[in-house]
Legacy VTK file of the C-alpha trace (Angstrom):
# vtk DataFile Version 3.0
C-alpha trace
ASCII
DATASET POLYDATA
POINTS 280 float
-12.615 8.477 16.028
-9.290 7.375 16.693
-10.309 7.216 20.167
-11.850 4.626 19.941
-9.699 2.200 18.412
-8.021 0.129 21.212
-5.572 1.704 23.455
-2.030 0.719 22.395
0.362 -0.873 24.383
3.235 -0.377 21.982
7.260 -0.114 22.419
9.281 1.709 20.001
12.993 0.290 19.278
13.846 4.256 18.150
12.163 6.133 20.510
14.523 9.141 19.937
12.182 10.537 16.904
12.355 9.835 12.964
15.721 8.601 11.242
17.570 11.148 8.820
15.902 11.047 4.853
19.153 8.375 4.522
18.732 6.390 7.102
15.957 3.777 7.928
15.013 2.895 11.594
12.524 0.302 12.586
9.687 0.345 15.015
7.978 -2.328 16.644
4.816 -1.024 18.137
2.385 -3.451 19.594
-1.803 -3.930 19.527
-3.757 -6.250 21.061
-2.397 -9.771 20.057
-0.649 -8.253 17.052
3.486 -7.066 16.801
3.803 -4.640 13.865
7.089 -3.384 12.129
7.055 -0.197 10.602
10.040 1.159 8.061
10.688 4.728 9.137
12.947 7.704 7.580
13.146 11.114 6.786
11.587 13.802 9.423
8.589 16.508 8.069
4.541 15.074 7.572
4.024 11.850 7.841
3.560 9.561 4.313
2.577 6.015 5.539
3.457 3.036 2.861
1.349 -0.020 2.316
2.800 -2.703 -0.309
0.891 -4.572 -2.704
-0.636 -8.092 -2.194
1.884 -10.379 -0.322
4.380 -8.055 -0.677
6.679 -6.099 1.852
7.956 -2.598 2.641
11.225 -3.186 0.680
9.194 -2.593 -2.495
9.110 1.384 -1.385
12.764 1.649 -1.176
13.118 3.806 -3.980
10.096 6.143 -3.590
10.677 5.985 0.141
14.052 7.568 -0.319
12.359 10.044 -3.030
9.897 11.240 -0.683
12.230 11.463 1.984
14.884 13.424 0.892
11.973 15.631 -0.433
11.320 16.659 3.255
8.786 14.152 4.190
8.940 11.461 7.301
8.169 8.272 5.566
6.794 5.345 7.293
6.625 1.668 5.784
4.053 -0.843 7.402
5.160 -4.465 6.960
1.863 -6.490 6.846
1.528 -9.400 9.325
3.324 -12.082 8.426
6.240 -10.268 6.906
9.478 -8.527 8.213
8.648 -9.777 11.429
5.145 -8.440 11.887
2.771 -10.838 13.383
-0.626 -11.491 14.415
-3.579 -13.436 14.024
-3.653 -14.642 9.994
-7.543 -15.827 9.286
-10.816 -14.761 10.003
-9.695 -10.969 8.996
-11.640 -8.245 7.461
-10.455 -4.860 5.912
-10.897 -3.235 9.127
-8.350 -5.149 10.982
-5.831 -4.198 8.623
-6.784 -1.230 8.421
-6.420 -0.984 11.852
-3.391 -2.141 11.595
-2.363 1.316 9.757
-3.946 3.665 12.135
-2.036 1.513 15.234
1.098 2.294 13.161
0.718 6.053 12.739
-0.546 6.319 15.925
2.189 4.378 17.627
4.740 6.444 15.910
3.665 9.643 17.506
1.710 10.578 14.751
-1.629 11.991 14.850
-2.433 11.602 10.862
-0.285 10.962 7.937
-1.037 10.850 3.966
-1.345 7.109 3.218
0.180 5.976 0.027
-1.326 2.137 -0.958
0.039 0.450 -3.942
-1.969 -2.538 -5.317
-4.149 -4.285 -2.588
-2.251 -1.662 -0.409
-4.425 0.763 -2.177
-7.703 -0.884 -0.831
-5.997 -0.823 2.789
-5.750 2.475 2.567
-8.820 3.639 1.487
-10.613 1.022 4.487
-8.240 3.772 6.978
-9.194 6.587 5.722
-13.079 5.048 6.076
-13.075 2.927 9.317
-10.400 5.552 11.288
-10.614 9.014 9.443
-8.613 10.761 11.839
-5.791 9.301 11.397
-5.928 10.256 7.643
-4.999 13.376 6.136
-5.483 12.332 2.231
-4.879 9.128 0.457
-2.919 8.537 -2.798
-3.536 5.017 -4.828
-0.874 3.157 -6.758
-2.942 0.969 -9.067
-6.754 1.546 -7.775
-8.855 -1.326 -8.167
-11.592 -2.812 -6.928
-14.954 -2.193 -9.041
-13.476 -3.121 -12.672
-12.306 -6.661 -12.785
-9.126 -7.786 -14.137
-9.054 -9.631 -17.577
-8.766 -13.337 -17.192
-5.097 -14.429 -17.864
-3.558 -11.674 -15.763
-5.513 -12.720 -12.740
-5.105 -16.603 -13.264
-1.469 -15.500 -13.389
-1.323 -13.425 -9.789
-2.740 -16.123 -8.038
-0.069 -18.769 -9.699
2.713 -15.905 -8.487
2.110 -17.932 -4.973
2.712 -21.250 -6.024
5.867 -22.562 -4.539
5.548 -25.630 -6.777
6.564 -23.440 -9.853
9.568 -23.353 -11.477
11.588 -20.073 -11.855
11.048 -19.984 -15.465
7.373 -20.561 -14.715
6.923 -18.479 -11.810
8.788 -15.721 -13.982
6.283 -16.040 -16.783
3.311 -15.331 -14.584
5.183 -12.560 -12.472
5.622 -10.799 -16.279
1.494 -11.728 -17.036
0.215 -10.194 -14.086
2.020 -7.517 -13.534
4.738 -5.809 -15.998
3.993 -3.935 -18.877
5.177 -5.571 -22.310
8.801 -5.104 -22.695
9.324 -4.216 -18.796
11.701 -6.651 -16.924
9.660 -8.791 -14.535
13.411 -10.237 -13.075
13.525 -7.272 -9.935
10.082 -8.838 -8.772
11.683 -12.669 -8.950
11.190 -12.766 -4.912
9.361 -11.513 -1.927
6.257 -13.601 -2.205
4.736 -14.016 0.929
1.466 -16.742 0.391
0.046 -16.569 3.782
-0.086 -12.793 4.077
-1.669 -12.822 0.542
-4.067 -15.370 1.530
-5.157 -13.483 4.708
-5.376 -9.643 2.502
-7.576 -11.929 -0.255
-9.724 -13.149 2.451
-10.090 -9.716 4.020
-10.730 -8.226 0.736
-13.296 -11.209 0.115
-15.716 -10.534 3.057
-15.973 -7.034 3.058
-18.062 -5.279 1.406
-16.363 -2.930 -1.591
-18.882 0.211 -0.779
-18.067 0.016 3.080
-14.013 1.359 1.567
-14.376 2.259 -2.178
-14.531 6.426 -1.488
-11.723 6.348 0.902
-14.401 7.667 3.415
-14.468 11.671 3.089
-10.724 12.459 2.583
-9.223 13.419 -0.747
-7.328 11.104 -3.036
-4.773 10.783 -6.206
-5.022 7.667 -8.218
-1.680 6.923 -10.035
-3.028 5.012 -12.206
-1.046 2.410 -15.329
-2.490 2.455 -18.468
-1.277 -1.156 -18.535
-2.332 -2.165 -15.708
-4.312 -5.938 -16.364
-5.131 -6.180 -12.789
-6.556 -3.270 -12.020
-7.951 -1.486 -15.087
-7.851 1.977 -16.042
-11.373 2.463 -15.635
-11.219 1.612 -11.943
-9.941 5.405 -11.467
-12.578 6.774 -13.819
-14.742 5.103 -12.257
-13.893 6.489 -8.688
-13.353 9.513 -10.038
-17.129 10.024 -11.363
-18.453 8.505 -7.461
-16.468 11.260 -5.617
-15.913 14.025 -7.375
-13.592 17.096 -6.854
-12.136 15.398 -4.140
-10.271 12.970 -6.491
-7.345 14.066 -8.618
-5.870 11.332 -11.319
-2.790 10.570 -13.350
-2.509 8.343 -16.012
1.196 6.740 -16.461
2.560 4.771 -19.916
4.438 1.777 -20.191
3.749 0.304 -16.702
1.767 -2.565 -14.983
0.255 -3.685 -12.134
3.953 -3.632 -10.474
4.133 0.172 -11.598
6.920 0.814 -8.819
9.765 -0.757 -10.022
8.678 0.139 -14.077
8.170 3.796 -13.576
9.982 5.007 -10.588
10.765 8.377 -11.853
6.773 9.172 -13.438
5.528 7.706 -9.820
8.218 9.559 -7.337
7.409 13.356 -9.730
3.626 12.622 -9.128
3.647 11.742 -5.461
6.313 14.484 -4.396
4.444 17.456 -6.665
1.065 16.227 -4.709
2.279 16.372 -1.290
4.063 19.721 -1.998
0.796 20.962 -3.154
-0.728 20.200 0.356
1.131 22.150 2.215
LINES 1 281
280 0 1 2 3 4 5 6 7 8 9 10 11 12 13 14 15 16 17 18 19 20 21 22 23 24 25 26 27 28 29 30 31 32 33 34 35 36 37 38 39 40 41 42 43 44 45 46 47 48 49 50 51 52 53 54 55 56 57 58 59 60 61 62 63 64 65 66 67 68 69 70 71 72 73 74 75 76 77 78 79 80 81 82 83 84 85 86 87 88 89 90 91 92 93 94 95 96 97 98 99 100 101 102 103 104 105 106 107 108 109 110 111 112 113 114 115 116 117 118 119 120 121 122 123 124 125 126 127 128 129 130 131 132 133 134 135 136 137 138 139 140 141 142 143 144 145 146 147 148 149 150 151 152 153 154 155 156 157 158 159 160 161 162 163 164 165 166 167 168 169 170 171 172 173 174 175 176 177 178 179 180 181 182 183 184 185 186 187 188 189 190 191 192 193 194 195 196 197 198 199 200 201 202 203 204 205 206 207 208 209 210 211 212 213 214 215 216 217 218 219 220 221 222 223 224 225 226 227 228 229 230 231 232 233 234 235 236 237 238 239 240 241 242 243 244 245 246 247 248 249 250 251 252 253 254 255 256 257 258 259 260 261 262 263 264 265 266 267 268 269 270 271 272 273 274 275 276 277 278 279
């Protein structure tokens, strides 16, 4: 119960309600020793964002905008340690970020949203909906792993992506590996690397157990899902899709990655938009 999560102390920088589809206010809302910003446009139900793996809100810009304009309010979490979001960095487990989330719908005067997680965002998301249900309506996953391991090179590759010591060229190379389809330009993901926050989600992913997040607790979910994808493997959705059931709807998508986002923006935004639509 959302009750139960720690009262919030938060301020809001917009406290005047959600920003027009084309413009983008931030938040700051505040939880215990942690500052979060959120991203937040468009007025209608709430969508909450989480990026991938050391990543930030900024990867969302297009499908924010999409979903947006579509009549949604769209709301963008930046993980601690980026776009000015802050907290404790070690010693975390998937329900503090997770918590995180549910603080940021909350604190935005929202009593549940859909939450969208691409990449490790997807495994946030799915520790919400488990550990803080109410504030969940549904959950849709942008490259759902977790059960299926990735092959060998691509994952040697994502953890080189956060070696500063790299070259360009080098860093480039493993940016294409681990995450772009063959023949997709890995150049748009060149920056915004964040190490530390990656190091903190891996460590949070690390100690918790998959089971105690893996169904996305009782709510229902679409995996968008890259036949591509190195990282997380198709068969992670299959596989989810045989635990739960009826309450899981997937779609496959061709020629993209791990990145997925920035290679199939169009295939992504129709599948997202045509699911929330179907919700109401």
């Amino acid at each position: 119960m959302i009750a139960r999560i720690v009262p919030i102390l938060f301020s809001l920088l917009f406290a005047a309600g959600p920003a027009l589809a084309g413009d983008v206010a931030t938040r700051t809302i505040s939880h215990d020793a942690v500052t979060l910003r959120v991203l937040d446009q468009g007025h209608g139900p709430c969508v909450m964002m989480i990026p991938s793996l050391g990543r930030g809100a900024g990867d969302f810009d297009d499908l924010a905008g999409r979903v947006a304009a579509a009549g949604y309010r769209v709301l963008r979490l930046q993980p601690r340690g980026i776009g000015g979001s802050t907290g404790p960095m070690s010693g975390l487990a998937m329900r503090d970020l997770a918590s995180d989330v549910a603080h940021a719908i909350t604190g935005s005067g929202e009593h549940a949203c859909v939450v969208l997680g691409h990449a490790d965002g997807n495994r946030v998301a799915r520790a919400t909906a488990a550990y803080f249900p109410d504030t969940v309506s549904a959950v849709i996953l942008l490259a759902a792993g977790g059960k299926v391991k990735p092959d060998t090179e691509a994952w040697t590759a994502l953890r080189a992506v956060f070696d500063d010591k790299l070259s360009p060229a080098e860093h480039l190379k493993d940016v294409q590996t681990a995450f772009f389809a063959p023949g997709n330009d890995p150049a748009v993901w060149r920056d915004g690397w964040y190490p530390q926050t990656a190091e903190m989600e891996r460590v949070a992913a690390t100690v918790t157990p998959v089971d105690d997040w893996w169904t996305a607790g009782s709510a229902p979910v679409l995996v968008i899902q890259a036949n591509q994808d190195r990282i997380a493997p198709p068969q992670n959705a299959d596989l989810l899709k045989a635990d739960i059931g009826a309450r899981a709807a997937v779609v496959r998508i061709d020629g993209a990655g791990h990145a997925m986002l920035p290679e199939q923006p169009d295939a992504i935004a129709r599948a997202v938009i045509a699911y929330l639509q179907a919700r109401k």
